[in-house]
N, CA, C and O atoms as a GROMACS GRO file, in nm:
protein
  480
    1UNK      N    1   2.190  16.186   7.697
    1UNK     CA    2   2.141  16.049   7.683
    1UNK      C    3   2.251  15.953   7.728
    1UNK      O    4   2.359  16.007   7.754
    2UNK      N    5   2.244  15.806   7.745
    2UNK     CA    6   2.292  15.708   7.802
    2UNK      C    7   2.373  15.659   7.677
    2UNK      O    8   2.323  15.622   7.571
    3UNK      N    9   2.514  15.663   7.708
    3UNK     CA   10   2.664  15.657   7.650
    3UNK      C   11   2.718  15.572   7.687
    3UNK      O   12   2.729  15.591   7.808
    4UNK      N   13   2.783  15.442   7.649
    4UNK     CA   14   2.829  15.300   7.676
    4UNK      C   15   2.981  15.309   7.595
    4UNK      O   16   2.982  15.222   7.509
    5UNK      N   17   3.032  15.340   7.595
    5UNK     CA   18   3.146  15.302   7.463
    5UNK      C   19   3.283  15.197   7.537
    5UNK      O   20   3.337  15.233   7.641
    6UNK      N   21   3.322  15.072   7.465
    6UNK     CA   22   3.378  15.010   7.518
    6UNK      C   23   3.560  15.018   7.441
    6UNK      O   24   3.599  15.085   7.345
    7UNK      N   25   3.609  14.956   7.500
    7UNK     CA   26   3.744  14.934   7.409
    7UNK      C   27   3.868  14.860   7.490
    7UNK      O   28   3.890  14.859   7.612
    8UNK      N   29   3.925  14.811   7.407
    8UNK     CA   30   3.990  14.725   7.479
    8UNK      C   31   4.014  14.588   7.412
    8UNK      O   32   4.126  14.538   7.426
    9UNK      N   33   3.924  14.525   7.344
    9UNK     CA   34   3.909  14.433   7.295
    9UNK      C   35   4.024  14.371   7.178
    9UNK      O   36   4.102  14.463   7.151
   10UNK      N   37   4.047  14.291   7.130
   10UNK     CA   38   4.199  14.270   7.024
   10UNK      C   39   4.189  14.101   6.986
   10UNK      O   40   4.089  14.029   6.986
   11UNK      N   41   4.263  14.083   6.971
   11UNK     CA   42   4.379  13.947   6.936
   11UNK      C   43   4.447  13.896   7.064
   11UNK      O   44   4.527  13.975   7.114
   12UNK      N   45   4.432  13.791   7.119
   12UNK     CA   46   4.503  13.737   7.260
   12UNK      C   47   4.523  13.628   7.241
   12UNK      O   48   4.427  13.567   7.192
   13UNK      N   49   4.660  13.540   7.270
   13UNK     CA   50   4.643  13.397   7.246
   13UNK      C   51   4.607  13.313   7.372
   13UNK      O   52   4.595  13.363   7.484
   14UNK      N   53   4.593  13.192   7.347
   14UNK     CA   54   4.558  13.064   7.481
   14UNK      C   55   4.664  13.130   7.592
   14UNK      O   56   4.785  13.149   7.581
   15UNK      N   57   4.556  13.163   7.722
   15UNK     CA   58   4.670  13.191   7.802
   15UNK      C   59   4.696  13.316   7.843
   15UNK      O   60   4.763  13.350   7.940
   16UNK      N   61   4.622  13.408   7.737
   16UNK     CA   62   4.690  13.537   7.744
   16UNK      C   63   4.565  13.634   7.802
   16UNK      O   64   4.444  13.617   7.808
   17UNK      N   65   4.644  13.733   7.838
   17UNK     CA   66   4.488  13.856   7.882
   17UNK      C   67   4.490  13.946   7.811
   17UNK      O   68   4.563  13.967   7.714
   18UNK      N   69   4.390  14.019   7.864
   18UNK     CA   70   4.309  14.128   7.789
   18UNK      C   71   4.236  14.216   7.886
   18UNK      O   72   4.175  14.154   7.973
   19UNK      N   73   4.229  14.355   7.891
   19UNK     CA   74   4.130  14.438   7.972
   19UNK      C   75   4.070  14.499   7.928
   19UNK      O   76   4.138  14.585   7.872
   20UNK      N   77   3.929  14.521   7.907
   20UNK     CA   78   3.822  14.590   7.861
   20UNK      C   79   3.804  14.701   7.952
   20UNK      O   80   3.800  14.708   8.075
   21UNK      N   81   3.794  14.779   7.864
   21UNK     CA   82   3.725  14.936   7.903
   21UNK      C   83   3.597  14.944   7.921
   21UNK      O   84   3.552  14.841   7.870
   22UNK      N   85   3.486  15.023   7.977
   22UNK     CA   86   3.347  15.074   7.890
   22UNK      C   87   3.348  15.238   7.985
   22UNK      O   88   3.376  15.232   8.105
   23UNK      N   89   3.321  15.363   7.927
   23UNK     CA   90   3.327  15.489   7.920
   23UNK      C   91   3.208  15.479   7.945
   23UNK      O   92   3.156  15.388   7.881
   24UNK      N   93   3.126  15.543   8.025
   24UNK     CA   94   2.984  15.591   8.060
   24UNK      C   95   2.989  15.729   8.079
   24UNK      O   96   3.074  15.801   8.131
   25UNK      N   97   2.851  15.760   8.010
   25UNK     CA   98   2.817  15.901   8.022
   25UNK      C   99   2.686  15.925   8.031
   25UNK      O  100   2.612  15.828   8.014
   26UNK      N  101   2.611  16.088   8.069
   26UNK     CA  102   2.505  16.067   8.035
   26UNK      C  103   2.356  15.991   8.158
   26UNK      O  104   2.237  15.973   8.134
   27UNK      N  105   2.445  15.962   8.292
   27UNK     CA  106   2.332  15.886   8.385
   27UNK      C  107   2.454  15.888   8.509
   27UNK      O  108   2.570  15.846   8.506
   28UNK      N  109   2.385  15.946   8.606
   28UNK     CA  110   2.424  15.905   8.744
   28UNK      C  111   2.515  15.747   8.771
   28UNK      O  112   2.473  15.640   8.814
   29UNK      N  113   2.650  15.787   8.727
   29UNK     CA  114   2.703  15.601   8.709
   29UNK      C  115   2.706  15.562   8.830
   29UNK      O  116   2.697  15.441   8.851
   30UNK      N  117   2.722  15.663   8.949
   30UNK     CA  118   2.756  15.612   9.120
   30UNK      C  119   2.666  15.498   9.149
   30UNK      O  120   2.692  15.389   9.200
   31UNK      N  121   2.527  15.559   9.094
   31UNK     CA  122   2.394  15.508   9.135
   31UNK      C  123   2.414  15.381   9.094
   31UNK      O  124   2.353  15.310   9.174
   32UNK      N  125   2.465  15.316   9.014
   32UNK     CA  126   2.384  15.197   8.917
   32UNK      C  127   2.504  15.096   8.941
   32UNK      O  128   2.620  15.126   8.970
   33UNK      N  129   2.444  14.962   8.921
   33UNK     CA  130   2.516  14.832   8.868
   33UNK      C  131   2.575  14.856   8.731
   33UNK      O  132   2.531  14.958   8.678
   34UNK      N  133   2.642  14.805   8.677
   34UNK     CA  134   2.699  14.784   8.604
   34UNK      C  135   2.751  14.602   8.561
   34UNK      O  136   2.791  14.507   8.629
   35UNK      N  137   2.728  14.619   8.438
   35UNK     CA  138   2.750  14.443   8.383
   35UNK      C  139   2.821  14.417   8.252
   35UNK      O  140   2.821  14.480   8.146
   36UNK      N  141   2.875  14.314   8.286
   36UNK     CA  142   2.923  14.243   8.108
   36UNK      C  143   2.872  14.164   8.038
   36UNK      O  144   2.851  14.054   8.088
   37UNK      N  145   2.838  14.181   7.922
   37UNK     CA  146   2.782  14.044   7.831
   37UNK      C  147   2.846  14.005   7.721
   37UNK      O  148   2.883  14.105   7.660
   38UNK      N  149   2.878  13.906   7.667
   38UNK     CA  150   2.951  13.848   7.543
   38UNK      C  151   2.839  13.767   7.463
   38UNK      O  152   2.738  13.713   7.508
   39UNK      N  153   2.895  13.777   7.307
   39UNK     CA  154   2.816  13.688   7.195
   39UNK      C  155   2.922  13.606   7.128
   39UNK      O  156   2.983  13.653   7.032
   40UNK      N  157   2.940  13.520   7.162
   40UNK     CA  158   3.002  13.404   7.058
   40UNK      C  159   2.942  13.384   6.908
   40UNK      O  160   2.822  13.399   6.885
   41UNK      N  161   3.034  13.349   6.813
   41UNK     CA  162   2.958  13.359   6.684
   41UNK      C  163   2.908  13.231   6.707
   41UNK      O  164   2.956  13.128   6.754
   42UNK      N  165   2.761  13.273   6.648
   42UNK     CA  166   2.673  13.153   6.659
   42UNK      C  167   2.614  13.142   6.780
   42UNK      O  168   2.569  13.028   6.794
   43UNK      N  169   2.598  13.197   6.854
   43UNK     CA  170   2.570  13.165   7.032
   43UNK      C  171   2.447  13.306   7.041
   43UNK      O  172   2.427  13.404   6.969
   44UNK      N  173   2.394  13.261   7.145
   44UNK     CA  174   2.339  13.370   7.235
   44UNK      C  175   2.390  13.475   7.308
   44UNK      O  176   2.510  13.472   7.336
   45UNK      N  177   2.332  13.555   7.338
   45UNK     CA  178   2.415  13.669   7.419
   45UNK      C  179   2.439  13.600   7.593
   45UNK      O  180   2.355  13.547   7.666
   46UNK      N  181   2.545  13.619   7.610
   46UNK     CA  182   2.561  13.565   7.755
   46UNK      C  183   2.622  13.664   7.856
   46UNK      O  184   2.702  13.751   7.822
   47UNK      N  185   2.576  13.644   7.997
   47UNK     CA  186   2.554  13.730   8.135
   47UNK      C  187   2.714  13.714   8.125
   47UNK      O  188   2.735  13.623   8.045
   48UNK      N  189   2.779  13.741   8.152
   48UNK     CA  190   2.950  13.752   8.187
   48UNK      C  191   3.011  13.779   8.395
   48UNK      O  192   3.055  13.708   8.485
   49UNK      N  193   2.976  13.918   8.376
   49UNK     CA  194   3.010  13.919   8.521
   49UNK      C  195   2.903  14.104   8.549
   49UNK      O  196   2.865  14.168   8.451
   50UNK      N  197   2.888  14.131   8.631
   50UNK     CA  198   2.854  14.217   8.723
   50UNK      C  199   2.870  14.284   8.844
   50UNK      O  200   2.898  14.227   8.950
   51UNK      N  201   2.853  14.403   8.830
   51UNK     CA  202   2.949  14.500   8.957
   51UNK      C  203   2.806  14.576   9.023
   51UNK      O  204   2.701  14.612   8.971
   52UNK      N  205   2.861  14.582   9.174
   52UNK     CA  206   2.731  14.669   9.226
   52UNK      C  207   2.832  14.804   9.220
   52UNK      O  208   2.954  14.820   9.207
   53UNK      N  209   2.688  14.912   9.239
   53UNK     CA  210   2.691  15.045   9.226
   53UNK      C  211   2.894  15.072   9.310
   53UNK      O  212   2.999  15.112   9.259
   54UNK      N  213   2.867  15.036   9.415
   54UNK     CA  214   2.985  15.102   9.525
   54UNK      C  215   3.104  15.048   9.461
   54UNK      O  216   3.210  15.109   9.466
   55UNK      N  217   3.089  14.917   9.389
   55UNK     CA  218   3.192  14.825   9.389
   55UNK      C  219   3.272  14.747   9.483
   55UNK      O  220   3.393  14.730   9.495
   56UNK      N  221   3.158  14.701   9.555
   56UNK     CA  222   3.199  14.630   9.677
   56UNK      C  223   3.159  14.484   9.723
   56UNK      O  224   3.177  14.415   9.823
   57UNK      N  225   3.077  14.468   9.568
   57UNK     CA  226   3.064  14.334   9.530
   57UNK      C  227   3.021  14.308   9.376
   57UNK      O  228   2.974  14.391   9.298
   58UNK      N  229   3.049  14.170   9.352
   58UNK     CA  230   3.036  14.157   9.215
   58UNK      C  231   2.993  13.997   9.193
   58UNK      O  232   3.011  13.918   9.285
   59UNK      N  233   2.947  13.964   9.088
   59UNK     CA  234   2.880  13.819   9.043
   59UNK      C  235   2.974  13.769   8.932
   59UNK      O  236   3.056  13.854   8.898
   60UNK      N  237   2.978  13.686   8.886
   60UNK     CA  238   3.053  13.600   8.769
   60UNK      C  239   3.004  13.520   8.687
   60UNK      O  240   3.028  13.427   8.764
   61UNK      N  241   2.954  13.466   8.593
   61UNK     CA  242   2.966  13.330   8.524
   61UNK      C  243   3.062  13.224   8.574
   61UNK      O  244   3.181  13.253   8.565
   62UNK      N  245   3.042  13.147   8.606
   62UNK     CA  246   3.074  13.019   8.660
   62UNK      C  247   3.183  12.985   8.607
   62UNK      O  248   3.281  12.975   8.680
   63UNK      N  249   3.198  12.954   8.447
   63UNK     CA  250   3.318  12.971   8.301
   63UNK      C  251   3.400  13.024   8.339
   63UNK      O  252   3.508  12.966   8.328
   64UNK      N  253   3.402  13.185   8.417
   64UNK     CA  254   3.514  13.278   8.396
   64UNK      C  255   3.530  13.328   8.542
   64UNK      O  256   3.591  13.434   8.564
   65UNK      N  257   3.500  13.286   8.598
   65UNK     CA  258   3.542  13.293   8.806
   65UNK      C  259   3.675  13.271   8.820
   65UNK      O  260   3.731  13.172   8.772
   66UNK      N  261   3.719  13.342   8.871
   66UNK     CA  262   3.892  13.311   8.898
   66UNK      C  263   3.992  13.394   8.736
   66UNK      O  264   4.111  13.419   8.715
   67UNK      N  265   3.936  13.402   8.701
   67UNK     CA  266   4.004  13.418   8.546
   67UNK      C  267   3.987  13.609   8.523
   67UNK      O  268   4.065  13.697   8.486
   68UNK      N  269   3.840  13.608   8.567
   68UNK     CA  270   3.801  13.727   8.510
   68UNK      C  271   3.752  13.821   8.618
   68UNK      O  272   3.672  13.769   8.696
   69UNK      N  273   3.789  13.978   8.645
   69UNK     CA  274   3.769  14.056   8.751
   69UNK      C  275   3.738  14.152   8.711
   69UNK      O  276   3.804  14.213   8.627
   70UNK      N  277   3.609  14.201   8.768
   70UNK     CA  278   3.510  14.301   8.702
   70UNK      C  279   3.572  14.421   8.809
   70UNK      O  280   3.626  14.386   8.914
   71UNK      N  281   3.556  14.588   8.766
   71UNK     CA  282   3.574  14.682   8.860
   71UNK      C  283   3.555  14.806   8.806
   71UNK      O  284   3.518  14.815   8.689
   72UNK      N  285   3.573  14.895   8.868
   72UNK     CA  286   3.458  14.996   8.807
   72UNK      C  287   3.555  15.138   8.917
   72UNK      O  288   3.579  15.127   9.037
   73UNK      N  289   3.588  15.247   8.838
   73UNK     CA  290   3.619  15.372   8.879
   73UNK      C  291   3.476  15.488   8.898
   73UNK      O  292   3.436  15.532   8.790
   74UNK      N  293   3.419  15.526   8.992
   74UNK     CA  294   3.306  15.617   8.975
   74UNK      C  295   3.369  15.749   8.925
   74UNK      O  296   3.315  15.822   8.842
   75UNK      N  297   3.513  15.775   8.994
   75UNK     CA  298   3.520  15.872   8.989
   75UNK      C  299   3.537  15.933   8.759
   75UNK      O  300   3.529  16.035   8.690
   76UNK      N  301   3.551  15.855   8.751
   76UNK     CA  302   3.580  15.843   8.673
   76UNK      C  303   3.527  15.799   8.539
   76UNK      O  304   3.579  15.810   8.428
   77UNK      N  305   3.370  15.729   8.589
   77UNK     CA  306   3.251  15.692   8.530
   77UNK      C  307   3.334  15.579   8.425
   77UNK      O  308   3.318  15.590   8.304
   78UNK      N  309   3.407  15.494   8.470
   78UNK     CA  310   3.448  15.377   8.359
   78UNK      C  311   3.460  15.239   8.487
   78UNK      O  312   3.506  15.228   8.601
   79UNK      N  313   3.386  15.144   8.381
   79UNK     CA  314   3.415  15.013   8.436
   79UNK      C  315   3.485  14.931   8.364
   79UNK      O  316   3.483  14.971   8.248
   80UNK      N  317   3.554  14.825   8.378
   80UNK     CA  318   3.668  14.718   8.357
   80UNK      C  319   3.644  14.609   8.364
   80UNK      O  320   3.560  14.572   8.445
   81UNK      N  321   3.709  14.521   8.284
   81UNK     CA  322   3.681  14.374   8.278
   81UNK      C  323   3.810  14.289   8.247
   81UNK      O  324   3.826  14.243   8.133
   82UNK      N  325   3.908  14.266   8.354
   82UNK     CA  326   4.029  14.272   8.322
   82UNK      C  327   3.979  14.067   8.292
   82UNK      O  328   3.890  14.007   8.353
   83UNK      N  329   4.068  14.010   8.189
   83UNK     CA  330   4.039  13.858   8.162
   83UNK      C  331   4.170  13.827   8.189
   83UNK      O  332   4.265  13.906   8.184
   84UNK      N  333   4.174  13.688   8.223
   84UNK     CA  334   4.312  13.658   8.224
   84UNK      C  335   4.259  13.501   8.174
   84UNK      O  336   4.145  13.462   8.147
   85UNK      N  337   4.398  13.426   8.172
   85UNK     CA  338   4.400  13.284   8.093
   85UNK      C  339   4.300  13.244   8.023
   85UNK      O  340   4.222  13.154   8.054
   86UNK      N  341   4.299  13.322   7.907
   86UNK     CA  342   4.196  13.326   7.823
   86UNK      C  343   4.204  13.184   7.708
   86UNK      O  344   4.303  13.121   7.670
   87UNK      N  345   4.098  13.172   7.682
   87UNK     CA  346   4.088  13.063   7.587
   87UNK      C  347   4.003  13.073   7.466
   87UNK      O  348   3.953  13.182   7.438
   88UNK      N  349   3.981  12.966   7.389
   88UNK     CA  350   3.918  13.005   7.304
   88UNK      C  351   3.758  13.030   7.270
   88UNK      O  352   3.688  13.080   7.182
   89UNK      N  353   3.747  12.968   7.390
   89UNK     CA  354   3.537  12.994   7.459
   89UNK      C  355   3.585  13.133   7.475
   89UNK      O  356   3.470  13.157   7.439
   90UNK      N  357   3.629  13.223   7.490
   90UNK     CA  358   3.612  13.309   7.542
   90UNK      C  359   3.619  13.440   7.423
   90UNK      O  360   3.632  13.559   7.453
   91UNK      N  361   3.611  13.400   7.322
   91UNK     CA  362   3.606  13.444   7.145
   91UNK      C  363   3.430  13.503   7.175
   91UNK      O  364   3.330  13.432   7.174
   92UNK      N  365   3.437  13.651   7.198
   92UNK     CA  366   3.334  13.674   7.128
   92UNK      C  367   3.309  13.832   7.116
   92UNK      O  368   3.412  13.898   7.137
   93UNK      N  369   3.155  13.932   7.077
   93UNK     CA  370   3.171  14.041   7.096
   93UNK      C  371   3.148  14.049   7.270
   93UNK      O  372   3.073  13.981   7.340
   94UNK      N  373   3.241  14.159   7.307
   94UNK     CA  374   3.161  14.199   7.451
   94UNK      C  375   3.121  14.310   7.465
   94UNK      O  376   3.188  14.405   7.425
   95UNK      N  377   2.972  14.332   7.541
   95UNK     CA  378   2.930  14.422   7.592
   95UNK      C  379   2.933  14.456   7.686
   95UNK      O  380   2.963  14.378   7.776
   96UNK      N  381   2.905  14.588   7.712
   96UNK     CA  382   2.908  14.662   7.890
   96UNK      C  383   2.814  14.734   7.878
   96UNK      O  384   2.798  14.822   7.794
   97UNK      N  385   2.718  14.687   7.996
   97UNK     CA  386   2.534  14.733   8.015
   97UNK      C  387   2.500  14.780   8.097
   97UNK      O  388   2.545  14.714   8.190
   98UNK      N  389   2.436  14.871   8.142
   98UNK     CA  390   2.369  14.966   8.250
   98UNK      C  391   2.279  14.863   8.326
   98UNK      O  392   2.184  14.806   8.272
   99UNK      N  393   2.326  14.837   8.490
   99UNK     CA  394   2.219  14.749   8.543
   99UNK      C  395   2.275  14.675   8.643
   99UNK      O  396   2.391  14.700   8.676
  100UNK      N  397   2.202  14.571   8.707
  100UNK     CA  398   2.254  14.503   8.811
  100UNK      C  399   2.249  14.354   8.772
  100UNK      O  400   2.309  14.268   8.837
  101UNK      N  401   2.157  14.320   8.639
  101UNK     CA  402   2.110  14.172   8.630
  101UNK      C  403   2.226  14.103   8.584
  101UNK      O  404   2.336  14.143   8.548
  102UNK      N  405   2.161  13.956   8.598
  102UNK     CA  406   2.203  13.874   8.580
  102UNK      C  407   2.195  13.796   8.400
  102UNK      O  408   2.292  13.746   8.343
  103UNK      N  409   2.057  13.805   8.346
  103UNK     CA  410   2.012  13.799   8.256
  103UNK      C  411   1.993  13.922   8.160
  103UNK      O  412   1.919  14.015   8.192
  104UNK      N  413   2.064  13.920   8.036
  104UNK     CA  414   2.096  13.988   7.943
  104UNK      C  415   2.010  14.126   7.882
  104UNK      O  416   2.043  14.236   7.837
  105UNK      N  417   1.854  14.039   7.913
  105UNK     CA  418   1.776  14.101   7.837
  105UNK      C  419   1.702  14.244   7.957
  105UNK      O  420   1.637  14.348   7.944
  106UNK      N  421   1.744  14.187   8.036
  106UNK     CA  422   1.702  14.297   8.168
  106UNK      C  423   1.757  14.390   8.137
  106UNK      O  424   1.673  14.479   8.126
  107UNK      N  425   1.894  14.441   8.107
  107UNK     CA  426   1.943  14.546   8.093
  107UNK      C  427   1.921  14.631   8.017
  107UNK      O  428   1.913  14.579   7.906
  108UNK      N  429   1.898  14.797   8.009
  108UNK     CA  430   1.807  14.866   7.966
  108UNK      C  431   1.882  14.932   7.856
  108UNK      O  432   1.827  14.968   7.751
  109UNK      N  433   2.029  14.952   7.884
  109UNK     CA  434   2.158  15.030   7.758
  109UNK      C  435   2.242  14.937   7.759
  109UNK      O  436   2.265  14.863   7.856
  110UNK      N  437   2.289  14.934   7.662
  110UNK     CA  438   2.404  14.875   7.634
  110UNK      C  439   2.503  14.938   7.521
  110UNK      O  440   2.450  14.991   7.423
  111UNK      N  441   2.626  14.934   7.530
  111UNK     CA  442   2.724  14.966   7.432
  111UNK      C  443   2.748  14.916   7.296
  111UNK      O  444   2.682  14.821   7.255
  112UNK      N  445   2.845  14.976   7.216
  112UNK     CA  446   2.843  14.933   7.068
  112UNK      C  447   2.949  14.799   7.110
  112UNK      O  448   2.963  14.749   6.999
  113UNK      N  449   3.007  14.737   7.177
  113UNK     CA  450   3.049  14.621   7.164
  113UNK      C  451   3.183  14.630   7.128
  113UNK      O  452   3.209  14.720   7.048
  114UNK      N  453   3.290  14.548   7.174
  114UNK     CA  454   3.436  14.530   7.136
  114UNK      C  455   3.478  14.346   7.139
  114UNK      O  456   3.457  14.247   7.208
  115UNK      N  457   3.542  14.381   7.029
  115UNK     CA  458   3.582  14.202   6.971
  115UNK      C  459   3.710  14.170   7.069
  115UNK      O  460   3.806  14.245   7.085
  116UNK      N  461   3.690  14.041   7.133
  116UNK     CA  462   3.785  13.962   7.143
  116UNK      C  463   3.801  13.871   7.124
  116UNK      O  464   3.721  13.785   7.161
  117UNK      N  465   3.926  13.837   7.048
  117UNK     CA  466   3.943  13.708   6.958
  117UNK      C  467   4.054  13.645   7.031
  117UNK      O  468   4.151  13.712   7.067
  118UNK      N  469   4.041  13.485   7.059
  118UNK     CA  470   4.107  13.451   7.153
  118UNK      C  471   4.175  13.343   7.037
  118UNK      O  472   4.105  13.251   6.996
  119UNK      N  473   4.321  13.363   6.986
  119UNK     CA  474   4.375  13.213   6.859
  119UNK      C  475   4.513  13.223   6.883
  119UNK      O  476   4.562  13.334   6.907
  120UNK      N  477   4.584  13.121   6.880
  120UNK     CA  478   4.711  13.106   6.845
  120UNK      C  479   4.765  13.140   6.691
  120UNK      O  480   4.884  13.125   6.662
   0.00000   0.00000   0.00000
C-alpha cells in the first residue's frame, strides 16, 4: 500500500532553514508528481510547491518562490522541500502528497505530517 512518511520538520528561527524529507513506498514513485501542503493553526490546508514525475519542473506558491526548492531523488523514492528564510507564516504542519495538483484536495495519499515551527 501507499507509504508517505515525512521528517525533517523542528524549531527554526526568522531567517533560518529547514529541509523536509518525505520516504515513499509502495507505488511506482518514477511515475508520479509529487507535492507539498502545509496547515497553519487555524488555517486551511494550503498547496505549497510541486514536482513533476522526472523532476524537471516544479510549481510554487507565490509566498514561498525564491525561498523554497522542491526536489525529489527517484532513485531513491524520497522527495525534499528544502525552506530557506523562513518566517513566521511559514509555522505550520507539512505534508507530502502523491500527485501533480495544485489544489489540496486532488491529491489521493498523503503523509502523517511534520511540524515546523518558525519563533525566535
Amino acid at each position: 500500500q501507499v507509504a508517505l512518511v515525512e521528517s525533517g520538520g523542528g524549531l527554526a528561527q526568522p531567517g533560518g532553514s529547514l529541509r523536509l524529507s518525505c520516504a515513499a513506498s509502495g507505488f511506482d514513485f518514477s511515475r508520479y508528481g509529487m507535492g507539498w501542503a502545509r496547515q497553519a493553526p487555524g488555517k486551511r490546508l494550503e498547496w505549497v510547491s510541486t514536482i513533476y514525475a522526472d523532476g524537471r519542473g516544479a510549481k510554487y506558491l507565490d509566498s514561498v518562490k525564491g525561498r523554497y526548492t522542491i526536489s525529489r531523488d527517484n532513485a531513491k523514492k524520497m522527495v525534499y522541500l528544502q525552506m530557506n528564510s523562513l518566517n513566521s507564516e511559514d509555522t505550520g504542519l507539512y505534508y507530502c502528497a502523491k500527485g501533480i495538483y495544485t489544489i489540496p484536495g486532488e491529491y489521493d495519499y498523503w503523509g502523517q505530517g511534520t511540524q515546523v515551527t518558525v519563533s525566535s
